[in-house]
N, C-alpha and C positions, 0 to 999 in steps of 0.2 A: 504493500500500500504506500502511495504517496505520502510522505508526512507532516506536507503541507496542509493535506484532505481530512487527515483522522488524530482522532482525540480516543489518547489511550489511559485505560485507568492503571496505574504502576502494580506491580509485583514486590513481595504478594502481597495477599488480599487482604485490606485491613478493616475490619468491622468498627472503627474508631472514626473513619473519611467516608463510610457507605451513605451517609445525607448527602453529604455535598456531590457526590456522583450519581448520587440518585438525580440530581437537581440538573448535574448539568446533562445528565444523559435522558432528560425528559423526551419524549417524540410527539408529533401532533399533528393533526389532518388538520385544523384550524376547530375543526367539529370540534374535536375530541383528542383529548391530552393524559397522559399518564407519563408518571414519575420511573425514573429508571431502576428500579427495584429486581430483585433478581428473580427471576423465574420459580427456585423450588423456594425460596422465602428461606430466614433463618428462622432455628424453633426456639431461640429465646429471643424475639422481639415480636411480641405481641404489638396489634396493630388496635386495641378497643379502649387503650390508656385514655382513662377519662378525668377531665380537669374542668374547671370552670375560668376562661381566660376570661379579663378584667380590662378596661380602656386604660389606656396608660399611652407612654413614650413608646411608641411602637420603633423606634431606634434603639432603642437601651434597653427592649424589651429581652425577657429569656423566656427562651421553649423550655420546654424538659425533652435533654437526652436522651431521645432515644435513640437505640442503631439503626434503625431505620423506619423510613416513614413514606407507604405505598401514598398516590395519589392518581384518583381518576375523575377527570374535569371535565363538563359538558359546558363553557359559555354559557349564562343565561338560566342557570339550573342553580336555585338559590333554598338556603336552609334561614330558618329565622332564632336568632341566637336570643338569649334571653339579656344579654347586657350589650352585644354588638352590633345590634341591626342585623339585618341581610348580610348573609356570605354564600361566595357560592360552596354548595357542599361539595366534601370529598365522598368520590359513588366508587358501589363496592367492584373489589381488583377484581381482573377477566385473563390476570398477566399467570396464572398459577399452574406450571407445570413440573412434575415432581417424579425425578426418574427414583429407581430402585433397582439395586443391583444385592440377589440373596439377602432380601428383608433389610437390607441396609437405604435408608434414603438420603438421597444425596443431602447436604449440611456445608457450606466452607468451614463453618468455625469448629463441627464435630468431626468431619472426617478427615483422614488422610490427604491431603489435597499435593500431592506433585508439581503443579501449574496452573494457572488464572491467566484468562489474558480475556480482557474485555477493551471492545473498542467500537466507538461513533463513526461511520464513513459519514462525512459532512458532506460530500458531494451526491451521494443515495440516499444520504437520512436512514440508515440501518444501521441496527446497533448489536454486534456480534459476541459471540463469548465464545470459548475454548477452555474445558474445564478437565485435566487428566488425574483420574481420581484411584488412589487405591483401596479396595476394600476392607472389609475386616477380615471377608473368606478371601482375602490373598489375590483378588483379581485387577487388574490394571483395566480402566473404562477412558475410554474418550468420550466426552460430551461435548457439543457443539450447538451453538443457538444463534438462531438468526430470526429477527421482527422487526417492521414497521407499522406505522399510521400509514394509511395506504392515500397518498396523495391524490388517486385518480378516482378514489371510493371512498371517500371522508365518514362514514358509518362503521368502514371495516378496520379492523387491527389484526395483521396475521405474523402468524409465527409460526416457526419449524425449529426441529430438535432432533439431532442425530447420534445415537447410542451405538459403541463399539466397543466389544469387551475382548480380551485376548484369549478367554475361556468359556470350556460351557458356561450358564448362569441363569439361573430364574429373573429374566426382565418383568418391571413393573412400571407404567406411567398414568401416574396419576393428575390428572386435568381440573381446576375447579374454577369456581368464582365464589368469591368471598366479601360478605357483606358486613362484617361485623369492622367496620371501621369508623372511626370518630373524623372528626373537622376541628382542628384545633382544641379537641379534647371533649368537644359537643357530640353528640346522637343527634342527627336530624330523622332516623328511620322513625316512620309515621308506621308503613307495613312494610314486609318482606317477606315476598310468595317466591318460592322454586316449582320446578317441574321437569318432568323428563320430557320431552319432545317429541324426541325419537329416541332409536337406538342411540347414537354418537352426535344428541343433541339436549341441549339443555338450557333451560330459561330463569332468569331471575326477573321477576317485576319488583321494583323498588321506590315506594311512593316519599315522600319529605312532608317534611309538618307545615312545609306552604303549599302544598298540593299541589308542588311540581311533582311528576312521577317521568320514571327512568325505565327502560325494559333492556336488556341485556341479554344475550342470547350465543351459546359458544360451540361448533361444529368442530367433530377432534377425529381425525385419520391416521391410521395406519399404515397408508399408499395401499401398493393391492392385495396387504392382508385384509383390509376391513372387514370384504364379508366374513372372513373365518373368524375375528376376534369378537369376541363378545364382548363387549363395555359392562362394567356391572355400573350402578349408579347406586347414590348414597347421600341424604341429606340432611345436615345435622347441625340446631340452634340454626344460628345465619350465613352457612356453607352449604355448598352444594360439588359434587365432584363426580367424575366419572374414571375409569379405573380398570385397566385390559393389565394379564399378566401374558410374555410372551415368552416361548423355551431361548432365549439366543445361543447360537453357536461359537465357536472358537472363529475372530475375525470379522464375523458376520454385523453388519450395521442396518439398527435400526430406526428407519424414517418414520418420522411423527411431524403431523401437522393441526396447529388449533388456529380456530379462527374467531375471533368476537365480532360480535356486531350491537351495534350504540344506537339506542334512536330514546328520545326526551316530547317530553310535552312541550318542548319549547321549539320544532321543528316546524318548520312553517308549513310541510305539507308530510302526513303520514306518511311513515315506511314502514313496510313489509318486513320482517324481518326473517322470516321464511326464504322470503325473496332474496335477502342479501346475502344469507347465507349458503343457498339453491346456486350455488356457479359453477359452471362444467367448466372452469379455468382454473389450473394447477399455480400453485407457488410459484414457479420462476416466470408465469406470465403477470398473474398479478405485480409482482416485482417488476419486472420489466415499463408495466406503465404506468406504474408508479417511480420508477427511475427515470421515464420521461419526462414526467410533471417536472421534475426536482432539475432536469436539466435547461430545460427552460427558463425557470425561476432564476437560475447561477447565470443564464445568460444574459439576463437583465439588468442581474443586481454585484458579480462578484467585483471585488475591490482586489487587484494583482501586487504585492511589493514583493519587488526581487531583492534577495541581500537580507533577508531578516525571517525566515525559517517561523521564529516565535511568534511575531507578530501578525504574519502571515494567517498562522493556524488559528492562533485565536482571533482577529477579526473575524476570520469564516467560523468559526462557532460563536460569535455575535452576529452575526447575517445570517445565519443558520435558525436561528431563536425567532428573530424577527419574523424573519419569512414563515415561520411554523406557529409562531405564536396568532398570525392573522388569524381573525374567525373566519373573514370572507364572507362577514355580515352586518350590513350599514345596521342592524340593530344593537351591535354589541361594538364594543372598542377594543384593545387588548390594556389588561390588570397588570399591575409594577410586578407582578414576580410571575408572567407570562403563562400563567396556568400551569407551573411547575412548581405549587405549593399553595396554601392558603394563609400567608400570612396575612396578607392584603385585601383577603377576603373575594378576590374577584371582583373589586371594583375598579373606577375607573376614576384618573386623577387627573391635575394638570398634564400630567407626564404623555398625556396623547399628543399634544398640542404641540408643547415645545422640543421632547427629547424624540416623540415617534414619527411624528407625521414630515418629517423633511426626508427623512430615511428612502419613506414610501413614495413620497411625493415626486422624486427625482429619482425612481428606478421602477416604482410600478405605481404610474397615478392612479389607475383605476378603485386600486384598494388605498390610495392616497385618500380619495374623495371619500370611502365607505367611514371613514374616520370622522371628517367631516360633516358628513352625513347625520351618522351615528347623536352628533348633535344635535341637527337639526330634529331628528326624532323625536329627541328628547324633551321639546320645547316645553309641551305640557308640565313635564316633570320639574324643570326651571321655574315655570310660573306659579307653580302649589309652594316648590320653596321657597321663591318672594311673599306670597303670601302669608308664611309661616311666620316671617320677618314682620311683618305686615307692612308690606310694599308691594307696589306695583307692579308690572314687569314683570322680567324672568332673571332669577338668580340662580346661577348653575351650582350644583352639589360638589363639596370639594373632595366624598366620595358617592362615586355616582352607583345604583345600579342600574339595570339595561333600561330601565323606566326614566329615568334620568332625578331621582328621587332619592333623595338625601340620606345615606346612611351612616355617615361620619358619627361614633359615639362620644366623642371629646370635644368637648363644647370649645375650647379655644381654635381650634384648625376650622370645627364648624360653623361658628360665630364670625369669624373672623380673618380666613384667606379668602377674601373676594377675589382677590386677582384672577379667578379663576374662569371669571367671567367671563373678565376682556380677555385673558387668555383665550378664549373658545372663539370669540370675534379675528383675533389674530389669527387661531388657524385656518379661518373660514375664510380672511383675508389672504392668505398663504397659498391657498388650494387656488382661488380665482388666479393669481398672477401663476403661480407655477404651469396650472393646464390653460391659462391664454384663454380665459374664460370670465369677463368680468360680469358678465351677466347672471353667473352664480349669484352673487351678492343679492345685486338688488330684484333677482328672483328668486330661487331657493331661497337664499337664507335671509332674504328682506325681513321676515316676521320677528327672526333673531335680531337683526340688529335693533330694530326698533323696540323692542320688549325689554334687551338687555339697555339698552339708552334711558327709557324710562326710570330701571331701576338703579340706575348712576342717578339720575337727577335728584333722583328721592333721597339713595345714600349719603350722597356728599353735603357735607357740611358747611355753612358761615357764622364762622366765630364772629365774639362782636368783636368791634374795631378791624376786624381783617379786612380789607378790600381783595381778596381773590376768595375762592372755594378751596374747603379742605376735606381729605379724605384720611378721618380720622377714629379710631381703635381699627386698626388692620394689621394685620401680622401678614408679610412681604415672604417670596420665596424662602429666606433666611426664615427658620420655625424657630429660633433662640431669642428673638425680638417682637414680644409680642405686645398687642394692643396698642402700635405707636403711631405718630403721627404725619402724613405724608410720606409715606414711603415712596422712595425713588421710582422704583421696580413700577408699583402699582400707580404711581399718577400715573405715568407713560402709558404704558398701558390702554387705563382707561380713556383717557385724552384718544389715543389711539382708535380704540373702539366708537367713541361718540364721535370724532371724523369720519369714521368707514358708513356709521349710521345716517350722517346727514347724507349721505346721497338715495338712502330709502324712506327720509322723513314724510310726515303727507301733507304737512305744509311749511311754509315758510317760515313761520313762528316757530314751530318745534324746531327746523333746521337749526335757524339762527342760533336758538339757546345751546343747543348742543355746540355747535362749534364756537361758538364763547367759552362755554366753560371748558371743552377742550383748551383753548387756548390759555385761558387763565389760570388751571391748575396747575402749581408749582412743580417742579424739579427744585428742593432745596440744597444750597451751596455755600459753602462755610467761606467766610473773606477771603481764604487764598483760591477758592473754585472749587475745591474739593466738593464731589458729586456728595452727600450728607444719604445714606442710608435709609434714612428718616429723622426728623426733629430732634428725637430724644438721644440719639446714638452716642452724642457725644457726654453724655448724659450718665450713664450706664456706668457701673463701676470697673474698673481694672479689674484683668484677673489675672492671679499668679499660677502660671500654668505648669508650671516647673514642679510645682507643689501636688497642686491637684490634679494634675492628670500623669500619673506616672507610672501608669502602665501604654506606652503608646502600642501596642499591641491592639488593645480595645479604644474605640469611641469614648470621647469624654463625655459623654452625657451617660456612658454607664458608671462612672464615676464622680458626680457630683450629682445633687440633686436637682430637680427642673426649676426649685424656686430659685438656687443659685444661676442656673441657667437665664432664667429670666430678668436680672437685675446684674449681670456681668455684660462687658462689651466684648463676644463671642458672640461669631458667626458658625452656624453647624453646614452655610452652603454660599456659595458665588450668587450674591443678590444684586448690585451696582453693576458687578462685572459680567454678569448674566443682561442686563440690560443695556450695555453697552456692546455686548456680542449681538445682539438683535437691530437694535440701531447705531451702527460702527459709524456713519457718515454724519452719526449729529455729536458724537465725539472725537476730541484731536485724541492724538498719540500724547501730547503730553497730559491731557484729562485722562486716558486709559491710566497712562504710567504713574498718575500720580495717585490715582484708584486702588490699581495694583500694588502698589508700596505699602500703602494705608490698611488696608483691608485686611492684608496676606497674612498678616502675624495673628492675626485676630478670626483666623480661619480655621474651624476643626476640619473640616473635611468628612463630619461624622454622615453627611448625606453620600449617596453613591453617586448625586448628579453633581456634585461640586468639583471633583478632577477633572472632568470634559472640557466643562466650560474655563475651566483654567489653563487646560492646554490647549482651547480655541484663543483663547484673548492672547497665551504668552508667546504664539506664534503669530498674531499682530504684531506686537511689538518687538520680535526677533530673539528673546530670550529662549533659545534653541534648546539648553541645557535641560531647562526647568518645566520645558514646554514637553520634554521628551518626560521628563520623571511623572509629570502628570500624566502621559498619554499610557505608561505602563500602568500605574497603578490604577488608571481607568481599567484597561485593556483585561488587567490581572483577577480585577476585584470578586472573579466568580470562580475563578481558578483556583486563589488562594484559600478556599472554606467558604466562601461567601454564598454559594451556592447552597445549601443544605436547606433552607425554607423558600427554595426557587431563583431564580432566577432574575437581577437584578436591571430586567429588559429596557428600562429609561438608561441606564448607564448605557448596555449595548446599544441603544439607538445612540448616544453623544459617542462611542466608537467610531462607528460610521462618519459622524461629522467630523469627528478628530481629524481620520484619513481624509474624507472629499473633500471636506470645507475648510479645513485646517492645514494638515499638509500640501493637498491637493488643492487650492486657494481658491475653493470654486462660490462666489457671491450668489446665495440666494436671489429669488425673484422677487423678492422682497427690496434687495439689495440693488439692481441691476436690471436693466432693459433687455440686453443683450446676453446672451453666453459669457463668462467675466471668469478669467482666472488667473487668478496671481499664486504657481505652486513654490512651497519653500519645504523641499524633501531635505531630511535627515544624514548627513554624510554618510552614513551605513545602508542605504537603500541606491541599488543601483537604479530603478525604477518603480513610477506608480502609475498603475492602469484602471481603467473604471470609465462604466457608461453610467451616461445621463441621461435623461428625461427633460428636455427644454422648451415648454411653453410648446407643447405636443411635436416637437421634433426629437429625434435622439441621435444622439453623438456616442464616439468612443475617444476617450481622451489618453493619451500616453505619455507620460515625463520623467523626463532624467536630467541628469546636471545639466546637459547642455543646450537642448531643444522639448518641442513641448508639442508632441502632435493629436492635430482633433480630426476625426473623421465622422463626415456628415451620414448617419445612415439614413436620414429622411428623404422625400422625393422633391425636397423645394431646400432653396439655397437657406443656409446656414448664419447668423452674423453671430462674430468671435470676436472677443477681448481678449489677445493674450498678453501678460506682461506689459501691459501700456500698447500693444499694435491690434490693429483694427482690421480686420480680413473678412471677406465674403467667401464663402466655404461651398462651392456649387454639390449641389444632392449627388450624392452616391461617392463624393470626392475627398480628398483627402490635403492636409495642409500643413505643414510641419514652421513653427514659429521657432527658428532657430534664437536661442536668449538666454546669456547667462542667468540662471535661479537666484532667487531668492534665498539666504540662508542666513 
């Protein structure tokens, strides 16, 4: 295998990193998601561990370790927590197959294990294992497993499993589905029905205490012993399993295949599951077109650097996540730990807007827009939570679920990040320039903008004596500064939004106010210019970090408490300099640099979105060194253990931006009329390569130290910015801007 391609879990097996590998070895049709857990399960980790989780700092928060933790995610398929709102539930495993060699079952941590080798192909999306085991009766077995989320049949999950023993031996495989699993320590099972089907067929219906219901259904082959094996079945408490004993020979290899199939109340149009199951097509075809799908996908979106091996691999398993995490449903968006755990619950955050949607947006708009979308949907849902407020308008949830309906249980993030609003306005705005579509706006999403404008009007405040409007108790990207006043981030923003608004006002009068008070909310600035955070910033006590945070291994916010949190001047995330990465052309290099200096010390970093945008801005301003240390420890951040309650998907979408937007210095349409890039590659990259999506044309761009070439794959002429030169790119042609880099 390419090593570029596949992500390998090390030797041997440690039952101490199985979360974090579960997490990153998650698969997904977009339908349907499950955690990378191993097949025969280990027998001391019980998966029914039941807790009562509590609203808290969801950063500093702790799970209870366990070894390991299955997870199987439907988008859309929600359980009702008695203190956390809606989550989506975890639905019971389909992943359980369980060989037997002379009454012994397989175990890594009990048996004999000679070798493990488990690995991701990132360019198939299959995730393999190779297990050589010796028994207790003395026998040497090869095991072999191969599954996917079938990208071409987003209901089906298949897997195969190849047993080889080097002597006689009584073979056993045992197949189930297992229901008896929690969601962050909760039961959401309402009921839980099994059934036999058929012979080598077997059903779970599985309903949730919000009357979503779930049916599950698992077809398990033998290849062409079937007819002669008899399946016995067996169903017990909330498992169900089916169970053939076969004689093997000395050499002899035996094929097994199980299949799952997923369908929810939340599908928009009934499946058959009969039907899904019912396919006169063999394992290596389903594979096969589902290894089309997935090449396609890489042909749109992969990101090439020659010269860095590391980098390389993990970018494609953050493009990997992305593209798998899509639902490829304008009703749902993708959740901050990409349906590869519930910590998050399965909702949906700012993190659409600013860390996902550029990703999509400029390598596959179509599901750019369903993002988008997904807003608009939700409008309804926006307008019940302004009224909850009691305001007008629509105010968007800062955790949203698919209804677009408020389930944040901490009243400070709830009460109090609006930005989330105009956030939503900006991606809506984002999507219209990117696909060359300004008509979105003020059709589609005219209803948003005007709803969301109203409720600016309402929100924003006039102190007496002030002569402008202020927006004040808001807590700004930065979650460590809350309830303050004028925050940078969030005037912009908004201002932002109640300009895109006035062009769907329905009349004159409403325009007018909108873009007034657009204009008149502050950006405050300290006499030297320094961009101010918000009012109070300067305000906020020192903190002796040296003192209290001396474990840097862990987050300081799991070591100090949130009321010290909240009365120190610590940032937990890139708030000014996040706002300066979005609008680059209304700040100088020396307002960045002097941001940057200010800021940086007073930075945990305890968010996962805060490296990105630090290695976007410190590649503005040429600090190469620092620019690169953030881009690892972005890059790393789910490699390192980070992974273990899913997948840190807003980080890996600012990956992405790292490379195209950062390295690759490619200006948003946000940014730029034109195609616009200015790249500043790392001395250790001989090249970076990557297609775009340009205002519905697509290019392919290539650069290295010396030149910098774009090729138009559209049918109509191309216009390029490269490096300061200005070229017309005829369709199907190619242009090479010969120009020293940036570095």
């Amino acid at each position: 295998m390419d090593e570029r391609w596949v992500l390998i879990e090390p030797e041997p097996f440690d039952s101490a990193a199985l979360r974090g590998w579960e997490g990153l070895f998650t698969q997904g049709s977009g339908y349907l998601h499950t955690r990378g857990s191993l097949e025969e399960h280990l027998s001391d980790a019980p998966q029914n561990v039941t807790y009562l989780r509590r609203p808290t700092n969801v950063t500093a928060e702790q799970f209870p370790q366990m070894k390991s933790k299955w997870g199987t995610f439907v988008p859309g398929i929600y359980g009702n927590h008695p203190l956390m709102g809606k989550e989506m539930a975890n639905l019971p495993s389909f992943l359980g197959i369980a060989p037997c060699i002379d009454g012994e079952y397989l175990d890594l941590e009990t048996c004999v294990i000679i070798s493990h080798r488990r690995a991701l192909d990132l360019r198939t999306a299959v995730l393999s294992r190779a297990v050589r085991w010796h028994t207790r009766s003395g026998k040497t077995v090869d095991v072999a497993f191969e599954r996917f989320a079938s990208a071409a049949r987003p209901h089906l999950f298949i897997q195969r499993m190849t047993v080889t023993c080097d002597a006689v031996a009584q073979i056993a495989i045992r197949a189930g589905i297992d229901s008896d699993v929690r969601t962050s320590g909760y039961d959401h099972a309402a009921r839980v029905g099994f059934e036999r089907v058929a012979g080598d067929q077997m059903r779970c219906d599985f309903a949730l205490d919000t009357g979503d219901q779930v049916q599950i259904a698992a077809w398990v082959s033998l290849g062409t012993s079937a007819d002669e094996t008899a399946w016995h079945y067996s169903d017990e408490g909330r498992a169900a399993a089916l169970t053939a004993a076969i004689p093997g020979s000395a050499g002899q290899t035996i094929y097994f295949e199980k299949r799952s199939a997923v369908t929810s109340s939340f599908d928009r149009q009934p499946s058959d599951l009969d039907v899904l199951l019912s396919l006169n097509t063999g394992f290596d075809a389903l594979l096969a077109e589902h290894e089309a799908v997935w090449r396609r996908r890489w042909k749109g979106t992969d990101v090439i650097i020659d010269g860095d091996v590391e980098s390389q691999r993990t970018l494609r398993l953050a493009l990997y996540h992305l593209m798998r995490a899509h639902p490829g449903d304008s009703r749902l968006a993708i959740d901050p730990k990409a349906y590869a755990g519930d910590a998050y619950r399965g909702l949906y955050f700012w993190d659409t807007e600013m860390y996902l949607l550029p990703f999509f947006l400029y390598t596959d708009p179509e599901r750019g827009r369903m993002l988008t979308d997904f807003r608009i949907g939700a409008l309804d849902g926006a307008r019940k939570n302004a009224a909850a407020f009691g305001h007008s308008g629509a105010r968007y949830p800062w955790e949203s679920d698919a209804a677009g309906t408020e389930q944040c249980p901490n009243w400070q993030y709830r009460d109090h990040e609006v930005h989330v609003t105009a956030d939503v306005v900006y991606g809506l705005a984002h999507t219209a320039r990117a696909s060359h579509d300004p008509g979105y706006l003020t059709r589609d999403a005219a209803e948003v903008l005007r709803r969301t404008a109203h409720y600016w009007l309402e929100r924003i405040d006039r102190r007496p004596g002030d002569t402008y409007p202020s927006l004040l108790g808001v807590m700004g990207p930065d979650e460590y500064a809350p309830i303050t006043s004028n925050n940078a981030y969030t005037n912009r923003l908004v201002a932002f939004a109640l300009d895109q608004a006035s062009a769907a006002a329905e009349d004159d009068v409403t325009r007018g106010q909108w873009i007034a008070t657009a204009r008149a909310l502050p950006i405050v600035r300290r006499a030297d210019g320094l961009v101010m955070q918000c009012e109070e910033f300067e305000q906020f006590a020192e903190v002796d970090f040296a003192a209290l945070w001396r474990d840097r291994s862990r987050g300081f916010a799991s070591q100090v408490s949130q009321e010290r949190l909240y009365r120190s001047r610590c940032l937990k995330q890139a708030d000014v300099l996040l706002l300066m990465m979005l609008f680059p052309d209304e700040f100088s290099d020396a307002e960045v640099r002097q941001a940057w200096d200010y800021y940086l010390p007073y930075t945990t970093h305890d968010s996962s979105l805060s490296p990105g945008v630090h290695a976007v801005v410190g590649l503005r301003l040429g600090l190469m060194d620092q620019a690169w240390a953030f881009w690892q420890r972005s890059l790393k951040l789910d490699l390192d253990g980070g992974a273990e309650e899913g997948i840190h998907i807003a980080a890996q979408g600012m990956n992405w931006q790292i490379a195209v937007l950062g390295f690759g210095g490619l200006k948003t349409a946000m940014q730029a009329d034109i195609l616009t890039l200015t790249p500043r590659l790392p001395d250790r990259w001989a090249r970076l390569a990557f297609p775009v999506s340009w205002k519905g044309q697509r290019a392919y761009v290539e650069a290295t130290h010396s030149a910098v070439t774009v090729e138009n794959h559209s049918d109509q002429p191309l216009e390029a910015q490269i490096n300061g030169i200005r070229r017309r790119i005829p369709a199907g042609e190619r242009v090479i801007f010969e120009h020293e880099l940036q570095s």
